[in-house]
N, CA, C and O atoms as a Tinker XYZ file with bonds, in Angstrom:
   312  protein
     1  N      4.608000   -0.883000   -2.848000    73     2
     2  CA     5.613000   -0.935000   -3.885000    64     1     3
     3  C      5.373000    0.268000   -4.787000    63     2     4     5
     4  O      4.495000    0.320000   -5.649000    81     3
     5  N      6.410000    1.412000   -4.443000    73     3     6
     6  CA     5.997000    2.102000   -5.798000    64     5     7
     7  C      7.176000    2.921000   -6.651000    63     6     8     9
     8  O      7.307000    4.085000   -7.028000    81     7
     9  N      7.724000    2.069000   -6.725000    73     7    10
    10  CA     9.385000    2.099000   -7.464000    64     9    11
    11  C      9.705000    1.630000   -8.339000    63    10    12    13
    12  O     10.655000    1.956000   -9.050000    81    11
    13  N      8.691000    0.424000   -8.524000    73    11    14
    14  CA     8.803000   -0.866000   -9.623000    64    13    15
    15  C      8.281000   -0.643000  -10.523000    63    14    16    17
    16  O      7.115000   -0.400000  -10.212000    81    15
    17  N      8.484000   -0.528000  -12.017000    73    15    18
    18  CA     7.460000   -0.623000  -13.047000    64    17    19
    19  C      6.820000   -2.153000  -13.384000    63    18    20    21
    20  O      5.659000   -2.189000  -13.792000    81    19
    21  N      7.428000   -3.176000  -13.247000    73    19    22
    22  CA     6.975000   -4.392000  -13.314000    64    21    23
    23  C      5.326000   -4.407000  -12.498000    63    22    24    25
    24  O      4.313000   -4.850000  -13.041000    81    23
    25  N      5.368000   -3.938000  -11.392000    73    23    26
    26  CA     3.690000   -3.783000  -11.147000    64    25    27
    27  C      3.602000   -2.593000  -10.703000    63    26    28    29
    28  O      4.015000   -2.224000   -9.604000    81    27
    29  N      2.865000   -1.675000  -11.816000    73    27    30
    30  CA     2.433000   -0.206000  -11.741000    64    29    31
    31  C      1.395000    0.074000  -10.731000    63    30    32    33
    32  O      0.281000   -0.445000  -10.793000    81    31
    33  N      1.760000    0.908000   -9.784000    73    31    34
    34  CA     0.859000    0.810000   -8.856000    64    33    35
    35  C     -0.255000    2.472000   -9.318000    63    34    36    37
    36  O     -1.333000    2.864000   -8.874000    81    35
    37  N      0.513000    2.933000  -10.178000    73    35    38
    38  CA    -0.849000    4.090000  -10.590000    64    37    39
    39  C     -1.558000    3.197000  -12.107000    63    38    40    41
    40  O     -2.454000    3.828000  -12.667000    81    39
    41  N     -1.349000    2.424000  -12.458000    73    39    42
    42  CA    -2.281000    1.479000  -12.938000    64    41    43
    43  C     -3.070000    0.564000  -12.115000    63    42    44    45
    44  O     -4.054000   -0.011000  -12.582000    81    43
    45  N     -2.697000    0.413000  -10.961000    73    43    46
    46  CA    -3.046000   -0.969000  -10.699000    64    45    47
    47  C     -4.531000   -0.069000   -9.861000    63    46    48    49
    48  O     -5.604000   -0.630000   -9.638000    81    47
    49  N     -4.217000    1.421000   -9.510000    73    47    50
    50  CA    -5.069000    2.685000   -8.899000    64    49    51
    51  C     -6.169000    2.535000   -9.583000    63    50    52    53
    52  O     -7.339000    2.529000   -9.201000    81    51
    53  N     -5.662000    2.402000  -10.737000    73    51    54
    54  CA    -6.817000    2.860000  -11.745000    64    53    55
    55  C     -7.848000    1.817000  -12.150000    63    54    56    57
    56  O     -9.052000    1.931000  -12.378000    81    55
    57  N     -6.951000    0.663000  -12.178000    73    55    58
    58  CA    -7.816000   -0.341000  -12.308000    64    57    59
    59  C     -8.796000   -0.419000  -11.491000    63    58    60    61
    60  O     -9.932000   -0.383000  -11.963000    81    59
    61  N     -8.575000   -0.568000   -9.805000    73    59    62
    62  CA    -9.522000   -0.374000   -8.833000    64    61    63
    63  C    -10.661000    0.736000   -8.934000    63    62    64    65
    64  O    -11.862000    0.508000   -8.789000    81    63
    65  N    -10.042000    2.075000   -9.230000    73    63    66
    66  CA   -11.147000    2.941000   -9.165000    64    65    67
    67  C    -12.056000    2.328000  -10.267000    63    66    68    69
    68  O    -13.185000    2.386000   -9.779000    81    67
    69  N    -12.159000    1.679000  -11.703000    73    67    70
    70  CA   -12.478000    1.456000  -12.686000    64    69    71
    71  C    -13.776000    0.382000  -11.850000    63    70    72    73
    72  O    -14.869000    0.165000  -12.374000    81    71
    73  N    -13.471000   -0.026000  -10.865000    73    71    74
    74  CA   -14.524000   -1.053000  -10.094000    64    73    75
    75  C    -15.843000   -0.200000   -9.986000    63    74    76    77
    76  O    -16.972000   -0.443000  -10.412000    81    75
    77  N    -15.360000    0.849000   -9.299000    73    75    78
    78  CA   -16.786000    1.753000   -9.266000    64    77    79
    79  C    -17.122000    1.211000   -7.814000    63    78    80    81
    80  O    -18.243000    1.193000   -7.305000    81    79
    81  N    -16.267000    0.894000   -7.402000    73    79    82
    82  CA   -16.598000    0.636000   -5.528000    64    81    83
    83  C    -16.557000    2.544000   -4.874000    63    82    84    85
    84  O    -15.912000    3.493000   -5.318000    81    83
    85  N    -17.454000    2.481000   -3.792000    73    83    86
    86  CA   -17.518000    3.706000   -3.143000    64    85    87
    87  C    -16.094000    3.376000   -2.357000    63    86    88    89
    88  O    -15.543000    2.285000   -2.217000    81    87
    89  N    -15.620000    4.897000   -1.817000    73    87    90
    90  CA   -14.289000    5.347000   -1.281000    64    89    91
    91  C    -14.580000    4.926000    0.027000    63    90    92    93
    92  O    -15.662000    5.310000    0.473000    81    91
    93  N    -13.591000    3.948000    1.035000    73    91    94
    94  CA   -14.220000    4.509000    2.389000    64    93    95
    95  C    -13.407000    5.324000    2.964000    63    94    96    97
    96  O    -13.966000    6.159000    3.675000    81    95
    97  N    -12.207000    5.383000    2.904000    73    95    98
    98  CA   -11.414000    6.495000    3.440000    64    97    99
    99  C    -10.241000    6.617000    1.773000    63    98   100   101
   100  O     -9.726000    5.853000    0.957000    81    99
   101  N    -10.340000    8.161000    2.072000    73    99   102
   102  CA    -9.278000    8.313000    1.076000    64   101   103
   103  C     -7.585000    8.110000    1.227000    63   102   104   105
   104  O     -7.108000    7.763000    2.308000    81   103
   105  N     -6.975000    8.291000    0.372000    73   103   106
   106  CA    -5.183000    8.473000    0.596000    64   105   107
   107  C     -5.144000    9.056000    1.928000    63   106   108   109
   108  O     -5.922000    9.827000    2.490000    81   107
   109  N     -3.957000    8.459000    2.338000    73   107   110
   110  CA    -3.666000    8.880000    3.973000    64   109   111
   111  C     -2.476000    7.683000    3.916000    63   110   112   113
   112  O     -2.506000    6.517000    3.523000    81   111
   113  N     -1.365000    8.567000    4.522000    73   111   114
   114  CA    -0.011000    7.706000    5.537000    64   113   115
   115  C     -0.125000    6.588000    5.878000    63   114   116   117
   116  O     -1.221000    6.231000    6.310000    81   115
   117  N      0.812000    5.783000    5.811000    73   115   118
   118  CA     0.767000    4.918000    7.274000    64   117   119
   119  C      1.753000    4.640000    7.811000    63   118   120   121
   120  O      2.409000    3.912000    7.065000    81   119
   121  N      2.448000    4.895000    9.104000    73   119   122
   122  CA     3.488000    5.156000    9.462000    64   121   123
   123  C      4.337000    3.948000    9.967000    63   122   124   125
   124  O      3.832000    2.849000   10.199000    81   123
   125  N      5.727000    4.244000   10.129000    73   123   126
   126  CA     6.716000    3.311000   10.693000    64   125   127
   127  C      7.909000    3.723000   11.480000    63   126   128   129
   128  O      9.001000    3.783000   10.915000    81   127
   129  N      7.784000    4.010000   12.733000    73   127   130
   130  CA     8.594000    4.925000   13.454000    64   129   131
   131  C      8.710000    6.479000   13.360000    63   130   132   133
   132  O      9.526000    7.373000   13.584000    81   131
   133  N      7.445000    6.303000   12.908000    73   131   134
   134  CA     6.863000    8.023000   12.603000    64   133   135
   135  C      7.159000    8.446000   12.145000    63   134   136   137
   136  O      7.201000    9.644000   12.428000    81   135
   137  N      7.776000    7.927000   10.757000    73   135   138
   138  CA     8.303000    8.468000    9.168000    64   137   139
   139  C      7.109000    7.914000    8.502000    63   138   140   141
   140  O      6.557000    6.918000    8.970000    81   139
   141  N      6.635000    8.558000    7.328000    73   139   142
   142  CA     5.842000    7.648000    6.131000    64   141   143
   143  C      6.395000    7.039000    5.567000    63   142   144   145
   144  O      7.451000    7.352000    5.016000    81   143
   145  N      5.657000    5.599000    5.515000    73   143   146
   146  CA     6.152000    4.220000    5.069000    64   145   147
   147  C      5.134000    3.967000    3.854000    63   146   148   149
   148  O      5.278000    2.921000    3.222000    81   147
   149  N      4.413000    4.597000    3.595000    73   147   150
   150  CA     3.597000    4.171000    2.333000    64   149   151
   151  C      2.756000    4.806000    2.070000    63   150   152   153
   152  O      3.208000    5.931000    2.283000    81   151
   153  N      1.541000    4.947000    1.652000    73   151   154
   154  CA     0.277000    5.315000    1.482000    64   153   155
   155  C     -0.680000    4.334000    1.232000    63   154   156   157
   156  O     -0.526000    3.305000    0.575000    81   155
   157  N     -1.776000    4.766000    1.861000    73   155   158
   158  CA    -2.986000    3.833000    1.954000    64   157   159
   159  C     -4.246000    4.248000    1.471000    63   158   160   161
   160  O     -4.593000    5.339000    1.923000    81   159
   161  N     -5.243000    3.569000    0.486000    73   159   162
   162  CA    -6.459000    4.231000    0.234000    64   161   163
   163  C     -7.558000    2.578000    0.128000    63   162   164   165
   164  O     -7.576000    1.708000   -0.743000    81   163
   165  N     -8.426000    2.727000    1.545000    73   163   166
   166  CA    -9.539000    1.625000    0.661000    64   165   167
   167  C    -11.133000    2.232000    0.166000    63   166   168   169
   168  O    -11.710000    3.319000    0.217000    81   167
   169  N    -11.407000    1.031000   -0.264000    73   167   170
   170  CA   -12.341000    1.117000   -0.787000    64   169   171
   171  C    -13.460000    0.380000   -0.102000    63   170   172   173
   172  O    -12.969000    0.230000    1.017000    81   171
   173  N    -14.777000   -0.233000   -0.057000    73   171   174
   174  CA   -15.324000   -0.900000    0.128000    64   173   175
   175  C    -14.606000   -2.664000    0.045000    63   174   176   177
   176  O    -14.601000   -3.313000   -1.000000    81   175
   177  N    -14.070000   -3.160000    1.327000    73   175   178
   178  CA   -14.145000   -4.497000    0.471000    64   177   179
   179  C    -12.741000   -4.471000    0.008000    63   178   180   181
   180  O    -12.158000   -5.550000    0.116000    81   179
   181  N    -12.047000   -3.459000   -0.496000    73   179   182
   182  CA   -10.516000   -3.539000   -0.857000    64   181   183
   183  C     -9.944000   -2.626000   -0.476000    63   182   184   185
   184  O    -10.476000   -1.517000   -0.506000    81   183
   185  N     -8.600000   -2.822000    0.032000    73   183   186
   186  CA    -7.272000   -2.023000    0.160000    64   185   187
   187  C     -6.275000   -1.744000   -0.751000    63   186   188   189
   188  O     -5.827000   -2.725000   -1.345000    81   187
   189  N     -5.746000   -0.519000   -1.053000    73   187   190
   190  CA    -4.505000   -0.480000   -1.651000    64   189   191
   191  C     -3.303000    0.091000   -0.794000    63   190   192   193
   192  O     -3.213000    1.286000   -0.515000    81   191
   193  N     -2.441000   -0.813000   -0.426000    73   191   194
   194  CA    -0.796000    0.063000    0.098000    64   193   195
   195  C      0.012000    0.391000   -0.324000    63   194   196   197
   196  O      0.369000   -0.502000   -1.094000    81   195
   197  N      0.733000    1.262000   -0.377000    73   195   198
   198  CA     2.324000    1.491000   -1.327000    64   197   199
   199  C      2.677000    1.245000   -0.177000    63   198   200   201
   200  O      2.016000    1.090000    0.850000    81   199
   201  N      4.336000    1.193000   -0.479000    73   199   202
   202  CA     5.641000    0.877000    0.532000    64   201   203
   203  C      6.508000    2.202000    0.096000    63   202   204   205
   204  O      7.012000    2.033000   -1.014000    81   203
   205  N      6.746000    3.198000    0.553000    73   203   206
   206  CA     7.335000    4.551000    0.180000    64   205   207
   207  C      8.684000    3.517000   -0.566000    63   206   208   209
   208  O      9.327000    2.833000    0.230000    81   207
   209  N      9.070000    3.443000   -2.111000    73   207   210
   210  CA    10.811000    3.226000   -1.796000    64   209   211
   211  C     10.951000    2.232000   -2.018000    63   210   212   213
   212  O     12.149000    2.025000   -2.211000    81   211
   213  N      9.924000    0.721000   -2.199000    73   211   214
   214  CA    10.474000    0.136000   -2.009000    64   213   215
   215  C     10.439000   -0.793000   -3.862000    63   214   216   217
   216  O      9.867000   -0.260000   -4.813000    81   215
   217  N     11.058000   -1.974000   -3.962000    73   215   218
   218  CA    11.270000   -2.203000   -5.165000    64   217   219
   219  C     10.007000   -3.447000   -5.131000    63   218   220   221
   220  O      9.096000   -3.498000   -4.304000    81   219
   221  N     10.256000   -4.444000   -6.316000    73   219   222
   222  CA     9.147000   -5.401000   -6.559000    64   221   223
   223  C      9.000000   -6.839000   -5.290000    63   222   224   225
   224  O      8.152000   -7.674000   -4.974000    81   223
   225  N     10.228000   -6.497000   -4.933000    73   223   226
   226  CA    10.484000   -7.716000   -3.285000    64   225   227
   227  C     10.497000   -6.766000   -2.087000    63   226   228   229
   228  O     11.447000   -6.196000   -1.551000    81   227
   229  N      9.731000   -6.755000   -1.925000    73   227   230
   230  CA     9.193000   -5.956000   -0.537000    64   229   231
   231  C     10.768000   -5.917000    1.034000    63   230   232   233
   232  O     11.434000   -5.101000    1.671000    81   231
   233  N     10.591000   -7.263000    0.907000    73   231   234
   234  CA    11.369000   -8.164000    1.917000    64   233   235
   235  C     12.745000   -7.939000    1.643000    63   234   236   237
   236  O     13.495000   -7.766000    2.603000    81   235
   237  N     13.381000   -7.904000    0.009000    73   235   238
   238  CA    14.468000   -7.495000   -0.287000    64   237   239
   239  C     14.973000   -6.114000    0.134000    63   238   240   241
   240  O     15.917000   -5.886000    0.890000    81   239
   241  N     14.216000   -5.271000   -0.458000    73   239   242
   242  CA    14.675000   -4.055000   -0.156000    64   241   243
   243  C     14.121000   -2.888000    1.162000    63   242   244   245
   244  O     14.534000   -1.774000    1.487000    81   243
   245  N     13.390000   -3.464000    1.507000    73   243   246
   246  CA    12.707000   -2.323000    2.344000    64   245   247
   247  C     12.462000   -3.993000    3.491000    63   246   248   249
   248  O     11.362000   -4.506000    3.286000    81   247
   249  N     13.038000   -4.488000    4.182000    73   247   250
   250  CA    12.255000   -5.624000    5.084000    64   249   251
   251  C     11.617000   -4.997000    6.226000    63   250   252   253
   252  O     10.703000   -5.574000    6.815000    81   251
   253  N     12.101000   -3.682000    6.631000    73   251   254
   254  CA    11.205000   -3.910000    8.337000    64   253   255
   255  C      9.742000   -3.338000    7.505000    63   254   256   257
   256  O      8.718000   -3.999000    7.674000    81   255
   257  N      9.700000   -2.247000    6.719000    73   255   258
   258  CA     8.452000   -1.934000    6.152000    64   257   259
   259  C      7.589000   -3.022000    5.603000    63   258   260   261
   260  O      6.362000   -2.992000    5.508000    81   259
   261  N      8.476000   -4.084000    5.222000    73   259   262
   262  CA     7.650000   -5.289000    4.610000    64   261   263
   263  C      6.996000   -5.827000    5.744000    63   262   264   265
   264  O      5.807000   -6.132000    5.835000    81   263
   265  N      7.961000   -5.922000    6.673000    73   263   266
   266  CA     7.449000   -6.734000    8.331000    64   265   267
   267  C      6.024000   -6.056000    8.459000    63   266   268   269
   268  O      4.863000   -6.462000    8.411000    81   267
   269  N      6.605000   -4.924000    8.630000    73   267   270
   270  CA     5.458000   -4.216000    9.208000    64   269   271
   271  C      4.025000   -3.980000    8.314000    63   270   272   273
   272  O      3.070000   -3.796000    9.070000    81   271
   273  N      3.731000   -3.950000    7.118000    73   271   274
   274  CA     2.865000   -4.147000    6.454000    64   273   275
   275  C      2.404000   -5.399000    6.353000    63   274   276   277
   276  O      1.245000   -5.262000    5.963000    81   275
   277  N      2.683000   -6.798000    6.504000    73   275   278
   278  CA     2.492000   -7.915000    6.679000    64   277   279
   279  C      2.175000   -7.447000    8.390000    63   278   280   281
   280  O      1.572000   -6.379000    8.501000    81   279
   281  N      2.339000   -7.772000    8.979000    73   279   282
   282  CA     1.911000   -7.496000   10.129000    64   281   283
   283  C      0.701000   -6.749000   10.699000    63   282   284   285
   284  O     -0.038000   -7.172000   11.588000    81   283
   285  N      0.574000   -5.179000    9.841000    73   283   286
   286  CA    -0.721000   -4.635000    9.332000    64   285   287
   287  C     -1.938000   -5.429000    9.185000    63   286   288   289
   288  O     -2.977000   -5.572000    9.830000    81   287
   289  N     -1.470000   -5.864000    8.172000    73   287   290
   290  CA    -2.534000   -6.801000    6.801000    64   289   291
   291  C     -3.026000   -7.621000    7.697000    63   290   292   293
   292  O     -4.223000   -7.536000    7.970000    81   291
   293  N     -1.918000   -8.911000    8.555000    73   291   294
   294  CA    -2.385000   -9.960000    8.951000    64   293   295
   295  C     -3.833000   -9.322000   10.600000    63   294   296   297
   296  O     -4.961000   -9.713000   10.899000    81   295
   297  N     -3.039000   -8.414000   11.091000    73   295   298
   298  CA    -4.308000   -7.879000   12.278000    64   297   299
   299  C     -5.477000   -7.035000   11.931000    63   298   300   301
   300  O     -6.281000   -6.543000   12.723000    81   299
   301  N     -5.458000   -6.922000   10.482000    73   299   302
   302  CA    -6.107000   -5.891000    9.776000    64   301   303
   303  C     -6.212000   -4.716000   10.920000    63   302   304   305
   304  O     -7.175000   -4.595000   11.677000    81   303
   305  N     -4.924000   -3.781000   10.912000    73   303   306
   306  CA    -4.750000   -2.888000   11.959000    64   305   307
   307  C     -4.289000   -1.293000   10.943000    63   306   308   309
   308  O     -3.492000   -0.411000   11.263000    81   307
   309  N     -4.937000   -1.381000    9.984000    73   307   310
   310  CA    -4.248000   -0.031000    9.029000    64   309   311
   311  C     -5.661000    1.389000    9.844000    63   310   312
   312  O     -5.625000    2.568000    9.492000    81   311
């Protein structure tokens, strides 16, 4: 989600880095018919995804990207 101000996702960045968890992979793509569909960065232990575009209902506005990030998440396949 990074369209929405209702949940700031360069706050929500910051909050995480504020953990003081080590990086395990930095920012990097993650694709959806070989366009970028979001961006991805975890950490130890946590993930963060954007949805390129999309608004605070994932499913509303962007659904196959929603599919497909639910789908991600659930095989832990990022």
């Amino acid at each position: 989600v990074d369209t929405v101000t209702a949940v700031p996702f360069m706050g929500t960045e910051r909050w995480m880095e504020c953990l003081d968890r080590p990086v395990a992979k930095d920012w990097r793509p993650w694709l959806l018919n070989q366009d970028v569909a979001g961006m991805i960065k975890d950490w130890d232990h946590m993930t963060f995804v954007s949805v390129k575009g999309c608004g605070h209902t994932i499913p509303t506005y962007c659904p196959e990207a929603g599919f497909a990030f639910f789908q991600n998440w659930l095989n832990d396949s990022w």
